[in-house]
Backbone as CSV, one residue per row, in Angstrom:
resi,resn,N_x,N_y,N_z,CA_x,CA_y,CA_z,C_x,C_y,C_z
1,UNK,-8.651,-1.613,4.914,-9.988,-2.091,5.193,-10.013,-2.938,6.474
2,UNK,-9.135,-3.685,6.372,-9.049,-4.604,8.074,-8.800,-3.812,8.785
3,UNK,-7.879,-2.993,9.316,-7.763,-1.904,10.013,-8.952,-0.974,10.658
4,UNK,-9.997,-0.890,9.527,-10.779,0.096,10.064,-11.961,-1.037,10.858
5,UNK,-11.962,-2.190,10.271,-12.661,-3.580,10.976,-11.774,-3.814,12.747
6,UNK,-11.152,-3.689,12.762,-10.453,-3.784,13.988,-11.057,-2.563,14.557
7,UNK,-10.681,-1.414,14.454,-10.984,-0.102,14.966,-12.742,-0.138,15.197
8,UNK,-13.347,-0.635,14.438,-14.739,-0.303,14.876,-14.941,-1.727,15.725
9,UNK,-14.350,-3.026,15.386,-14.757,-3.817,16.346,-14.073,-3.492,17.342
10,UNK,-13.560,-2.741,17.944,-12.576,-2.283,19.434,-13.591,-1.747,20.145
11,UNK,-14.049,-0.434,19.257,-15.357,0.579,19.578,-16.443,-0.104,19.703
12,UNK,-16.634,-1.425,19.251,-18.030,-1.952,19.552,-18.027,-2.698,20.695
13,UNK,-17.053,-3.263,20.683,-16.644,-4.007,22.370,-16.672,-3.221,23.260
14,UNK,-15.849,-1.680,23.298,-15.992,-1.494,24.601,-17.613,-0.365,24.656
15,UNK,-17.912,-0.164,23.791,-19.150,0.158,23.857,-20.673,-0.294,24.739
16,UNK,-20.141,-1.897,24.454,-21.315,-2.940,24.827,-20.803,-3.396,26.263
17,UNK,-19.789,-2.700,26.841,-19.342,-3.466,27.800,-19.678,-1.869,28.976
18,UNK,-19.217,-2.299,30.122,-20.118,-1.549,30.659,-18.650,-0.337,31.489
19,UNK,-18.658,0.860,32.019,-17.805,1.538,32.750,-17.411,1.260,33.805
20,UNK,-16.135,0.627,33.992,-15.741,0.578,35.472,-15.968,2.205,36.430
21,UNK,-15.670,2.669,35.426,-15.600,4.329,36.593,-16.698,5.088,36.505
22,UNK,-17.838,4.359,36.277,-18.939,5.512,36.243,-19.701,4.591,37.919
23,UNK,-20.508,5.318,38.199,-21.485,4.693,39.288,-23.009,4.644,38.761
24,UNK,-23.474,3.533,39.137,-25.223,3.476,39.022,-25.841,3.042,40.046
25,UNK,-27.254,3.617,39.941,-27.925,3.269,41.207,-28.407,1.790,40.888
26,UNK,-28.375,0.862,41.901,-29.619,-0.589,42.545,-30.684,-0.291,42.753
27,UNK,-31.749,-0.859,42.055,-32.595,-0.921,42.792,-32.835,-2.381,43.464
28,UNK,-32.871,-2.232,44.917,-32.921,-3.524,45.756,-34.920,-4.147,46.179
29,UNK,-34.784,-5.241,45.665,-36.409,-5.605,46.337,-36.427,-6.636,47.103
30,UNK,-36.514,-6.398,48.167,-36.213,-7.368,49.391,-37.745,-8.103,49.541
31,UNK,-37.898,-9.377,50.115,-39.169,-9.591,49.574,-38.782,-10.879,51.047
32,UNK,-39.828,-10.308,51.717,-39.668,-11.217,53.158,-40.420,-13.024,52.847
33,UNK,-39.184,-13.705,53.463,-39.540,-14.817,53.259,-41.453,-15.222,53.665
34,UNK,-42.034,-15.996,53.678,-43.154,-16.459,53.750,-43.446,-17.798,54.126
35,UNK,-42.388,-18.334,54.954,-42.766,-19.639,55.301,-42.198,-19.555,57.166
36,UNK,-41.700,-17.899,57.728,-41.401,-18.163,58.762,-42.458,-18.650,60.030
37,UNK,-41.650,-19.317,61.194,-42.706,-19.629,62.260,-44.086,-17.983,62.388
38,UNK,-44.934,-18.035,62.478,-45.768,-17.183,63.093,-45.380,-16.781,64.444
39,UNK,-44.812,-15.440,64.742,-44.768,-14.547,66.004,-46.054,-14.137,66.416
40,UNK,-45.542,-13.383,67.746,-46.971,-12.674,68.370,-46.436,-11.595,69.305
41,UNK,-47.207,-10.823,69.612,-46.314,-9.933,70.543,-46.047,-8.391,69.374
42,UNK,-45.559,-7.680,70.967,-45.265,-5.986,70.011,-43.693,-6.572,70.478
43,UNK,-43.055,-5.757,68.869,-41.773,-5.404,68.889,-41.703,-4.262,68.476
44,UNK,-40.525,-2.960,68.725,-40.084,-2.216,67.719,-38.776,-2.163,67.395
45,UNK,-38.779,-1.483,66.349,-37.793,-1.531,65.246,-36.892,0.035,65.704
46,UNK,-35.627,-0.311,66.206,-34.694,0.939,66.420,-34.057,1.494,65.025
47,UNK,-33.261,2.462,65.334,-31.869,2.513,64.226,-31.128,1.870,64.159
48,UNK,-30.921,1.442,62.945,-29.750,0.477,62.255,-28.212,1.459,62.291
49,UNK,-27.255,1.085,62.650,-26.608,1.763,62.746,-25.020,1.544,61.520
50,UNK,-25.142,2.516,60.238,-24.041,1.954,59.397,-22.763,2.434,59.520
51,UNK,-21.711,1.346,60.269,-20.606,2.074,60.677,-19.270,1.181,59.905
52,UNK,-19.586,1.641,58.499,-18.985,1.091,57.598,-17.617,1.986,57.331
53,UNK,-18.307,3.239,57.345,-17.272,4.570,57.381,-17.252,4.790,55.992
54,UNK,-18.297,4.760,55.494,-18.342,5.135,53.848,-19.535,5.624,53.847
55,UNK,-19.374,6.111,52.098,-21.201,6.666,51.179,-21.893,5.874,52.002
56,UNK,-23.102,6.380,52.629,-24.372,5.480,53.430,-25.018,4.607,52.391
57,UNK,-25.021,5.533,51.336,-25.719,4.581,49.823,-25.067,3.161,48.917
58,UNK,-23.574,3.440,49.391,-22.528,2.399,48.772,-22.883,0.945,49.051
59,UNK,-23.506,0.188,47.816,-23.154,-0.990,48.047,-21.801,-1.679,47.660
60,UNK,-21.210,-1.663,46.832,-20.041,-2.347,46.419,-19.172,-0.969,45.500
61,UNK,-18.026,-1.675,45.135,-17.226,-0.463,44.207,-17.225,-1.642,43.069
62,UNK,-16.905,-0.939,41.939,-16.802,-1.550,40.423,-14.978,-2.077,40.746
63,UNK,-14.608,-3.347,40.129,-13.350,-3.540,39.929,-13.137,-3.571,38.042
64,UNK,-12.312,-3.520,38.083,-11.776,-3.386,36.693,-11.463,-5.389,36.183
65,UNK,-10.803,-5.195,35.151,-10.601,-6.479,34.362,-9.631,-7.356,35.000
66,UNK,-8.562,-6.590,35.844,-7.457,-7.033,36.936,-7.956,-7.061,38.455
67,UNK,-9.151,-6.468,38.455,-9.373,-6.911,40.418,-9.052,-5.931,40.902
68,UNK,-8.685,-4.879,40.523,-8.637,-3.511,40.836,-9.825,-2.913,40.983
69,UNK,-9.986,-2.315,42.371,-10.957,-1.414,42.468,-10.865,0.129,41.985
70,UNK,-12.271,0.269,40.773,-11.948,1.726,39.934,-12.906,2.864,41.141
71,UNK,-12.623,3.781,40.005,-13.745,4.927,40.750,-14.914,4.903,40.716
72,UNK,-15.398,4.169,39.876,-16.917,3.351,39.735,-17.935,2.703,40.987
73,UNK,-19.072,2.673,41.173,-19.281,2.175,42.220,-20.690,1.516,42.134
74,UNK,-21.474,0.654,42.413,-23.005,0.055,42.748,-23.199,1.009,44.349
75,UNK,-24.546,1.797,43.544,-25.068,2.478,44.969,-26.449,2.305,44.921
76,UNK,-27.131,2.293,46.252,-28.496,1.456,46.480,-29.683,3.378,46.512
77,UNK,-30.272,2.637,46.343,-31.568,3.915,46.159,-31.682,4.617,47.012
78,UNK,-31.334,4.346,47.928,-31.639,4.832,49.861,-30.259,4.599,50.077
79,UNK,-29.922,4.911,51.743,-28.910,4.391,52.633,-29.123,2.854,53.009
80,UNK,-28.356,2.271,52.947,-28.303,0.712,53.326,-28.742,0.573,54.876
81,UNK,-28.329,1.670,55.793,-28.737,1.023,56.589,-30.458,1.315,56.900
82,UNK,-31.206,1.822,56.163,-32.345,2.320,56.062,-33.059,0.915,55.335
83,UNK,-32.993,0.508,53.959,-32.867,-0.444,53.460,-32.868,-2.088,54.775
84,UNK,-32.081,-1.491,55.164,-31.986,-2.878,56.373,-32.834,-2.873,57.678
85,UNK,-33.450,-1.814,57.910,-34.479,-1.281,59.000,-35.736,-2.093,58.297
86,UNK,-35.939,-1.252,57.057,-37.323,-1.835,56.807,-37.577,-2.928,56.101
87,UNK,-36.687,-3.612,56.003,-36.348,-5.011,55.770,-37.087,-5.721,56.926
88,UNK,-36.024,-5.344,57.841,-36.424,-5.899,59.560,-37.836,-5.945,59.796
89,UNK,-38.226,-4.928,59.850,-39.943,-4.467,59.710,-40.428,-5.281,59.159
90,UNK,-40.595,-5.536,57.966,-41.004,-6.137,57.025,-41.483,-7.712,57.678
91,UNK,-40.059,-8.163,57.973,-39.865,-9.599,58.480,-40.627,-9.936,59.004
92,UNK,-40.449,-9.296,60.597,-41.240,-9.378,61.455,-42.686,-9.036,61.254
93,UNK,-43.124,-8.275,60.562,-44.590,-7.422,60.329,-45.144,-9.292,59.832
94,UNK,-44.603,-9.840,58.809,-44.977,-10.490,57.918,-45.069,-11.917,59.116
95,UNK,-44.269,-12.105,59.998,-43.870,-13.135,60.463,-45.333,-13.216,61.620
96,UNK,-45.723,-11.993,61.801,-47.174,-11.942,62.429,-46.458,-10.870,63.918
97,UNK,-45.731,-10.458,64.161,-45.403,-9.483,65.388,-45.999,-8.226,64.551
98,UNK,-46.959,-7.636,65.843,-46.927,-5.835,65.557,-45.615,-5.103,65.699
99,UNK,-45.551,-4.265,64.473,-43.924,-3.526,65.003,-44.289,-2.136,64.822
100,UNK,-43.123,-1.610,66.121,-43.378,-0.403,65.931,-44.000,0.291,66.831
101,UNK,-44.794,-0.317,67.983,-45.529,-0.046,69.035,-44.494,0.555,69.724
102,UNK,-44.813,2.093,69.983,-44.256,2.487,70.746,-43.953,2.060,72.614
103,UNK,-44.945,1.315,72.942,-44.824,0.511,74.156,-44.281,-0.581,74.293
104,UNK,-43.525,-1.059,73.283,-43.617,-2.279,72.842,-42.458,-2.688,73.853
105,UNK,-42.813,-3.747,74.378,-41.534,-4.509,75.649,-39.980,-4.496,74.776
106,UNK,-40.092,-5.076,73.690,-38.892,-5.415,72.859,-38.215,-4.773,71.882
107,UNK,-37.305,-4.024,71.846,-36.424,-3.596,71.216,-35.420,-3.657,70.189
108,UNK,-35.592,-4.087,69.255,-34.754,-4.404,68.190,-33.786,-3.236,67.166
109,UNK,-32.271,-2.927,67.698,-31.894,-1.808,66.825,-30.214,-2.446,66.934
110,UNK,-29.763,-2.202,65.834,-28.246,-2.526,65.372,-27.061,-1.042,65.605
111,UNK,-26.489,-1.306,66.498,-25.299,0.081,66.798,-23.973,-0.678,65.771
């Protein structure tokens, strides 16, 4: 009888606990601050450039119970560096600059 109490509490632990080796998607909500100085002016927004040399989607890898990195991974909904473009946008849009103007004197893009 203890035996089979061990065996199902084993199965219930690792049940409730989560897969190092599986991957799930993030969802990320970036939410532009609201207290920056007020801009003015056109900017636009270039390509972000992700030269990580990995999944474009990869945010982090899962480690195991030792700090070992498994086959598991946190991946974001989009490409990160896409994610980080319209972030940028965002910022600035919010901060009071038009973005995006194709005439726009100023240039903002990450290689």
């Amino acid at each position: 009888m203890l035996n089979h109490r061990v065996v199902l509490g084993t199965l219930l632990l690792f049940g409730l606990t989560g897969c190092a080796f599986s991957s799930g998607v993030v969802k990320l909500n970036y939410q532009a601050p609201v207290d920056l100085p007020h801009g003015q002016g056109d900017v636009a927004v270039g390509k972000i450039a992700d030269e990580r040399g990995r999944e474009p989607d990869l945010l982090m890898n899962k480690i195991n119970g030792y700090g070992q990195k498994t086959s598991g991974a946190y991946l974001a909904e989009k490409p990160v560096a896409e994610i980080v473009e319209d972030s940028v946008r965002e910022a600035l849009s919010s901060a009071g600059y038009r973005v995006d103007n194709p005439n726009a004197p100023k240039l903002l893009k990450g290689d």
